[in-house]
N, C-alpha and C positions, 0 to 999 in steps of 0.2 A: 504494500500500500504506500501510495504517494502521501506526502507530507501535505499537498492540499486538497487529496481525496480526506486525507484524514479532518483535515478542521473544516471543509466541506460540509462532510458528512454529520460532525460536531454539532455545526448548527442548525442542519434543516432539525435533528432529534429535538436541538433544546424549541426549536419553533412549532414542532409538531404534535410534540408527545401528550399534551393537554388541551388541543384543541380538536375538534370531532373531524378531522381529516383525515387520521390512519397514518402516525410515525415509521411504523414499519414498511408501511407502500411507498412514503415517500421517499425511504430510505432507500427501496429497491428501485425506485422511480430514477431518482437523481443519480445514482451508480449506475444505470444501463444509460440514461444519457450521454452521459456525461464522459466517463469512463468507463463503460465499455465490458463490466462485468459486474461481480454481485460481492457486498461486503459481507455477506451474508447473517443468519440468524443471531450467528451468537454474537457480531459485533454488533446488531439493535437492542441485544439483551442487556450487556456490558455498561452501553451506553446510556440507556435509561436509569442504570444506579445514579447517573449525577442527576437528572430531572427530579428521583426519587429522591433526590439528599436536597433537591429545594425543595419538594412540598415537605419534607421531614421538620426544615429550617421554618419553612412557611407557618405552618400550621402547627408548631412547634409546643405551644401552650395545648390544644385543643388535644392534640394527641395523647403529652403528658394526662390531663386528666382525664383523658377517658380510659388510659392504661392503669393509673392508680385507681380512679374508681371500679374498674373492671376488677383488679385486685383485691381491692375492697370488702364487694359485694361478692365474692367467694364463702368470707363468712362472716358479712354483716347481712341478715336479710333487708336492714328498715333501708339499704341502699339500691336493691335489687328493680326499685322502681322509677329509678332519676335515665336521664335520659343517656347519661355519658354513660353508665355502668349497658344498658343495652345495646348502645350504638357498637361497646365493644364485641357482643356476640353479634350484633347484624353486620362486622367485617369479617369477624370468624368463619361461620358459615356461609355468608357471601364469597369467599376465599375459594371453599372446596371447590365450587366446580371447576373453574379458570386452573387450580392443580392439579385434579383427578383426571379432566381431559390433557392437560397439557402432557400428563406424562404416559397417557397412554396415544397418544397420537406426536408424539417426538419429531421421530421421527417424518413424520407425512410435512408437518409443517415448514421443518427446518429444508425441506427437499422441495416435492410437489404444490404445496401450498404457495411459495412463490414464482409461481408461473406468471408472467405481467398480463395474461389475456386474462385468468382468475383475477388479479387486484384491479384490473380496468374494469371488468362487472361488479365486483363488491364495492369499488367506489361509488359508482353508480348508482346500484339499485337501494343500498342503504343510505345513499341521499335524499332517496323518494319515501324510503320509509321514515326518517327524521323529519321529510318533510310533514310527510302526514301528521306524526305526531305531535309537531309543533303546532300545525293547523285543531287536530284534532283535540290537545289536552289542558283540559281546562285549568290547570297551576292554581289550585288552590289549597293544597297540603304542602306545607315545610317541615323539618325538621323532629318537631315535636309531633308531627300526626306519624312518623315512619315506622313501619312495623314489621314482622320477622319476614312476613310476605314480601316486602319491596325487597328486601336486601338479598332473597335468595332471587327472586327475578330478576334483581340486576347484576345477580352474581354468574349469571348464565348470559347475562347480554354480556358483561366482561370478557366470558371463556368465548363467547364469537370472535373476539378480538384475536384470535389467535393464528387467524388469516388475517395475511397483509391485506389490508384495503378496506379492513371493515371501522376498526376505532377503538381502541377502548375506551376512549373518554365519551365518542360517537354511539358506541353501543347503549352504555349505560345513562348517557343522557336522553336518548330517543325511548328509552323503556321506562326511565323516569318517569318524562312525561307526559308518555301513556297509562302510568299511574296516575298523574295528577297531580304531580311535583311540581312544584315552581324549579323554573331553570336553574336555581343558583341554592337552591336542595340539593337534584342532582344532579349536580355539578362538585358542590361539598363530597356529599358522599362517595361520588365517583374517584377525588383524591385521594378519600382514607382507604376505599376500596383496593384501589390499584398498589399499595405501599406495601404488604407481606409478598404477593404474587411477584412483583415486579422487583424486589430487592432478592427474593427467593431464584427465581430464573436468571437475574446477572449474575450474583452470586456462584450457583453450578455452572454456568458458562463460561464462567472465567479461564478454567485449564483449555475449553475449546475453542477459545479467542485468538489461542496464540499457537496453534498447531499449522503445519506447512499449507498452505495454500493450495484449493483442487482446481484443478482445470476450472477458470472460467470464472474466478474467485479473489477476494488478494485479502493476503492476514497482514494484518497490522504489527509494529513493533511496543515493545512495552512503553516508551515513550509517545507514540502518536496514540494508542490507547488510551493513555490517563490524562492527554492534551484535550482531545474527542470527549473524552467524559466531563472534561471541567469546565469544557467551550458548554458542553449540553446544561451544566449543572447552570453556568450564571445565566443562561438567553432561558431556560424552562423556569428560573424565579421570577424572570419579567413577565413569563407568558404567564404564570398561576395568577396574579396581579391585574394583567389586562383583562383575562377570561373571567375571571368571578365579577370584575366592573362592567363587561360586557355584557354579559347572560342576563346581570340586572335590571338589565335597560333597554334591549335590543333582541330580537328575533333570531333565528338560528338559522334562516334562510339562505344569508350570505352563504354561510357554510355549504348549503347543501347547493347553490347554485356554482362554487369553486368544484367541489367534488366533480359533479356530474361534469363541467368543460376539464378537468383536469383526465377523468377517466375516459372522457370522448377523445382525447388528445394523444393518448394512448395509445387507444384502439386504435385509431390512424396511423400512429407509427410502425405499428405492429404489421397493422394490415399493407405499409406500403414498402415492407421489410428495410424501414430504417434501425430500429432495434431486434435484436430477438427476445423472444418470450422466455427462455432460461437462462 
């Protein structure tokens, strides 16, 4: 890997990883443009540890207490009813699914799953489904209405995430909403949601980050790796910042009107064999 594939790649992660466009498409997007192969899985994996380490800094207090009171409420009952002691079992089992598929489907993802004609339809068709949802849900529950139910359906919009192109922040904000969340609910909870998954997958990727390079591929060195990460980590605490002042104010349309020209954009390259699809 080149030194400015590597801070390239840096910051489209820290621009993309929180907002409903699909960091990992972009990730595969801008490397077959660009340069001409694929950084693959486990350099998106690696990468998001620094995004992770700004919503960790971000939301820094929030987390604190809602891991103490989770602790807490182990064996205080009179705590077992506040909202932080629950939030902490609605990231718990929001968690399992996004790890129970991820590791039964590893392999498919890290391989097959990025094919650019798959991330040019999942950009696409789940723009039209956020659309919907935006059009469709009425945002009138925050935070204090959320219940075991939202966190496990948006623990399963997460694990779609697991093919480039779909979002995780996209998944679980479009299923929010079809809950009935207000935007900047989940949007919240889609931060705390993503923070064990997403530190868990960099984490075991790490030894696979820096193994030789397969045809068609390029590994990074331990220095453009930890540059990559720390490019991602300061531009992903700007984006958590703009996106929650965003969501509060503004429609998710934008988003899904980028998606669809970006995954039509694509397809055209595909189809007029300016990139290939692996």
């Amino acid at each position: 890997m080149t030194w400015v594939e590597a801070i390239v790649l840096g910051i489209v992660q820290g621009l993309t990883e929180f907002l409903p466009v699909s960091s990992s498409g972009h990730l595969r997007i801008t490397s077959a443009i660009f340069f001409g192969r694929d950084a693959g899985a486990s350099f998106t994996a690696v990468t998001q540890l620094g995004t992770e380490a700004a919503v960790l800094i971000y939301f820094f207090k929030d987390i604190w207490r809602i891991v103490r009171t989770w602790f807490l409420g182990l064996r205080d009952r009179s705590v077992r009813s506040s909202l932080d002691y629950r939030m902490g079992w609605y990231v718990i089992v929001g968690t399992i699914p996004i790890g129970v598929l991820g590791l039964l489907f590893k392999d498919t993802i890290r391989e097959g799953a990025r094919n650019l004609y798959l991330i040019s339809f999942t950009l696409i068709f789940f723009a039209l489904v956020l659309a919907f949802a935006e059009y469709w849900g009425r945002q009138t529950r925050t935070l204090e209405n959320f219940r075991m139910r939202d966190g496990i359906i948006m623990g399963f919009a997460q694990a779609m995430a697991l093919i480039p192109g779909v979002s995780r922040s996209g998944g679980t904000l479009t299923f929010g909403l079809l809950l009935n969340l207000t935007r900047e609910t989940a949007a919240r909870y889609s931060f705390l949601l993503a923070i064990p998954a997403v530190v868990l997958s960099g984490v075991f990727s790490l030894g696979d980050v820096f193994q030789p390079a397969e045809p068609g591929t390029a590994a990074p060195s331990v220095a453009q790796m930890v540059v990559a990460t720390l490019i991602a980590f300061a531009i992903g605490y700007a984006a958590i910042a703009w996106l929650l002042r965003y969501v509060a104010h503004h429609t998710l349309y934008l988003f899904v009107l980028y998606r669809v020209a970006l995954g039509t954009l694509v397809l055209c390259l595909l189809l007029t064999g300016t990139i290939s699809a692996t």
